[in-house]
C-alpha positions as CSV (number, residue, x, y, z in Angstrom):
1,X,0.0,0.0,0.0
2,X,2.9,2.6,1.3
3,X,4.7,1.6,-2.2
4,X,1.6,2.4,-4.0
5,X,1.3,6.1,-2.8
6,X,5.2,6.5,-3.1
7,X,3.7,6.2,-7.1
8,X,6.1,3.3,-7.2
9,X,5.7,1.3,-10.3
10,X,3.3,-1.4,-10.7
11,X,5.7,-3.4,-12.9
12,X,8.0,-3.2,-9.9
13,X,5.5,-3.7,-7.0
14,X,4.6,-7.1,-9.2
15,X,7.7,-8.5,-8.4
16,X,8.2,-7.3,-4.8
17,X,4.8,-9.5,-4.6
18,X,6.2,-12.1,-6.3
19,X,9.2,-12.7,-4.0
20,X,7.4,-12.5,-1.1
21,X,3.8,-13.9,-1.8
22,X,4.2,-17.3,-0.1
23,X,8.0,-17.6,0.3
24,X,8.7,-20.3,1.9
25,X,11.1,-21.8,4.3
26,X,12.8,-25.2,5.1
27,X,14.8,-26.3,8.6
28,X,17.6,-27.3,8.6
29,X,18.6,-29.7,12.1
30,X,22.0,-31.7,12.1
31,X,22.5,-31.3,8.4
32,X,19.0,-32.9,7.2
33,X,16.5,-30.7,6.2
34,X,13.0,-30.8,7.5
35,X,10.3,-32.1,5.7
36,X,8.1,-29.3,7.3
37,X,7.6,-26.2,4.6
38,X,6.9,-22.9,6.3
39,X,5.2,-20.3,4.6
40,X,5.8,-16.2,5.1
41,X,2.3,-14.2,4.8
42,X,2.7,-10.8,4.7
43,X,6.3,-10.4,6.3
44,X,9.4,-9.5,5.0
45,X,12.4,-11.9,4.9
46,X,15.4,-11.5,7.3
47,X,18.2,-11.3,5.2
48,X,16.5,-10.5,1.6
49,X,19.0,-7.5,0.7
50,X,15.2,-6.2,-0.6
51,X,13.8,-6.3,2.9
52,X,15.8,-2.8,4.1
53,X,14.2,-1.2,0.9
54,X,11.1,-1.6,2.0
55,X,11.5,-1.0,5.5
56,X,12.6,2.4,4.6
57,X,10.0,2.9,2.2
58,X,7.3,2.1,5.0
59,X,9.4,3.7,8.3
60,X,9.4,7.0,6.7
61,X,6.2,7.9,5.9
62,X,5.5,6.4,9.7
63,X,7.8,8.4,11.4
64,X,6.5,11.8,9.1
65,X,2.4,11.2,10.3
66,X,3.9,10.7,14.0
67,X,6.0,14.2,13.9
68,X,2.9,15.6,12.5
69,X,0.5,14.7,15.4
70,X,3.9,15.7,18.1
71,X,4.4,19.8,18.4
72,X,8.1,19.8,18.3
73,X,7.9,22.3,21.6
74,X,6.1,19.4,23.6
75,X,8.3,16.1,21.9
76,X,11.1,14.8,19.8
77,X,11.5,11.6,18.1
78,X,14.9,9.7,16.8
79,X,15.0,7.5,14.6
80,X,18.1,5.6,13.7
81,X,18.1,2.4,11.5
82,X,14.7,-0.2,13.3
83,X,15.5,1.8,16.9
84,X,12.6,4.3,17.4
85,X,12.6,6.9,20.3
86,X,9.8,9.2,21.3
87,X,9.6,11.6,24.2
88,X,6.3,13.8,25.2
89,X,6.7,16.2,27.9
90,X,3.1,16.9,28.2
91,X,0.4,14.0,26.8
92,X,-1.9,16.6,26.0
93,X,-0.7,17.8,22.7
């Protein structure tokens, strides 16, 4: 949805749906893999160099809607990489 309003392409958001509509996953215990298939709904893969791309694409618009509701004389929010900080001095913004 986020990459839809970015006016991201819809050639491109076909394969970012690809990838990761049902991806699947296999164990792996004392060098025999499982026989037990796990499937990924609606999550993005640790590890997929892809996966940072698209955290960043939905973290930002995130982070601008939660400045917007926080007067910058009454909060502050960091962000740095997945750690989020946010401090009110008064909950009555």
């Amino acid at each position: 949805m986020i990459l839809r309003l970015l006016g991201v392409p819809v050639g491109f958001l076909s394969v970012v749906e690809t990838i990761y509509l049902l991806s699947a996953a296999f164990f792996r215990t004392a060098g025999v893999f499982s026989t037990l298939l796990l499937y990924y709904l609606g999550a993005v893969l640790q590890g997929c160099p892809l996966s940072a791309l698209l955290f960043l694409f939905s973290i930002d618009p995130f982070l601008e809607a939660l400045a917007a509701v926080i007067p910058k004389q009454k909060g502050m929010i960091r962000a740095c990489a997945d750690d989020i900080s946010v401090t009110i001095s008064d909950l009555h913004c």
